[in-house]
C-alpha angles and dihedrals in degrees: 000000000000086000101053088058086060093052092046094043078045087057101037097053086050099055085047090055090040089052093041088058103046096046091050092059098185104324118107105231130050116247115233088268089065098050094051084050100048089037080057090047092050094043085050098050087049089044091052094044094056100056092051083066109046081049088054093051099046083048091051089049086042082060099047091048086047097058083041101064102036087053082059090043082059103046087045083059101046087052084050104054083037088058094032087057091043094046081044085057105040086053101057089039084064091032081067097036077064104047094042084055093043085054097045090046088054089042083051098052087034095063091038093052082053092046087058102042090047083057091044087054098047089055094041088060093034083058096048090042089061099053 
């Protein structure tokens, strides 16, 4: 940016030496007219100036907020793949605490359905052992 208030000091500067000479005509020194003129041009080029550089220097804050916010944006994301793998953990740990319970639970009824069949079969012959 630094180089287009050059340009516009450059241009500036140019348009005040332009209008000088035109206004001067051939005389040597400039009337009181001329010298307003030239004292406004001048105002205007260091107003301009200026604002180049207060333009220059929000950009350059712009900027810093910027980084810094894309350096938070980071780090969030970051947080957020490190609690979407522990809730994805957590998940298929329970997901097992479950399973294991849901094994224990069939092995239960299983032995115990043995266990029945096993008493079914000692009356039934028993049963066919009295007769």
């Amino acid at each position: 940016m630094a180089k287009g208030a050059r340009l516009i000091a450059a241009g500036l500067f140019s348009f005040i030496v332009a209008f000088s000479l035109l206004l001067s005509g051939c005389t040597r020194y400039a009337n009181e007219d001329q010298l307003q003129a030239l004292d406004e041009s001048e105002a205007s080029a260091q107003a301009a100036e200026d604002e180049v550089a207060q333009l220059e220097q929000e950009k350059a804050e712009l900027e810093a907020k910027l980084a810094e916010k894309q350096e938070e944006l980071k780090q969030v994301k970051a947080e957020k793949e490190r609690i979407q793998a522990e809730v994805g953990e957590s998940v298929v740990e329970e997901a097992e605490a479950v399973e294991e319970e849901v094994i224990e639970e069939a092995e239960a009824v299983e032995e115990e359905a043995a266990e029945e069949a096993e008493a079914v079969e000692e009356t039934v012959e028993e049963e066919a052992a009295e007769e």
